[in-house]
N, C-alpha and C positions, 0 to 999 in steps of 0.2 A: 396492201394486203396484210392481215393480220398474221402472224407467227403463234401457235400455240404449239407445246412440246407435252409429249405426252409423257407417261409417267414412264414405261421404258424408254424413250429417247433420252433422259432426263440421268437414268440409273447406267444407260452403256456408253456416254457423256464422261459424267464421272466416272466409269469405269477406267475408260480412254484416259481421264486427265491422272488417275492414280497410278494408272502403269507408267506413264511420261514421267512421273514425279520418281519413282522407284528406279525407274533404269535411266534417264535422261536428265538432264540438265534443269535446272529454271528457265531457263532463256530457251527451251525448247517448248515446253507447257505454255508460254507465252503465245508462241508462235503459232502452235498449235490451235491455241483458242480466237487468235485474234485471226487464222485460217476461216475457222469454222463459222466464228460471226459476220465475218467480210462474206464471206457465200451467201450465207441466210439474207443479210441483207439485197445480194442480187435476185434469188431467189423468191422474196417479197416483192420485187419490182416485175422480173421474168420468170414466172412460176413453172412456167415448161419448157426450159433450155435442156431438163435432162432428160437421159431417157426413162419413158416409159414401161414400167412393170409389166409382164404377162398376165399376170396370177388374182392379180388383186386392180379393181376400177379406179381407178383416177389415181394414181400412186405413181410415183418416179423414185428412181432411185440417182444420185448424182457422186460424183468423185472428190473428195475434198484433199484428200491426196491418196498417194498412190496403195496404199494399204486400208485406208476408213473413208466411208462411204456414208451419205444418209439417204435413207430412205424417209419421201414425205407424202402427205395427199392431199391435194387440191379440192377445197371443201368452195367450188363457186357459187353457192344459198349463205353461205354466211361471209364471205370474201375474206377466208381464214387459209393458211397454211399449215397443217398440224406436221411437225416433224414426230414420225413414227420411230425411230430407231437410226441408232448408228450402226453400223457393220464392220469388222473388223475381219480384214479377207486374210489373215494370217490365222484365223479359228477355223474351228470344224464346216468343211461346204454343208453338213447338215442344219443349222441353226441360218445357215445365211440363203440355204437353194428356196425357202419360201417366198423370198421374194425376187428370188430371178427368174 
């Protein structure tokens, strides 16, 4: 399955990797990314290991650790995965309750 990232998953990504860089280590930013790509790649093979959104059709949201999240949508017409966004559960529950 195809991986496509949308234009805010893309910008709250690097959002994530700037704040890692500013308060964290390099060896953390590392870890961090090579987290988030080791998922995506399960995620391309097991596209619905997470759970399922309320709000929005074909959307899951999943855990990459314990603080950031991605939410994605299972586009089965084009056998694509768009990752929508990352969530960062230490921000406002206003910006993150639309997709729970």
């Amino acid at each position: 399955m195809n991986i496509i990232w949308s234009k805010k998953a893309v910008e709250t990504f690097e959002g994530n990797i700037h704040y890692l860089k500013t308060h964290w280590t390099e060896k953390e930013v590392q870890k961090f990314t090579a987290r988030v790509f080791h998922y995506l790649e399960v995620l391309a093979s097991e596209p619905f290991i997470a759970r399922k959104t309320f709000k929005t059709k074909h959307t899951y949201i999943g855990i990459i650790i314990p603080h950031i999240s991605v939410v994605y949508r299972v586009k089965p017409a084009r056998e694509a995965l768009e990752i929508v966004t990352f969530l960062d559960h230490r921000q406002s529950g206003k910006k993150n309750k639309r997709f729970l």
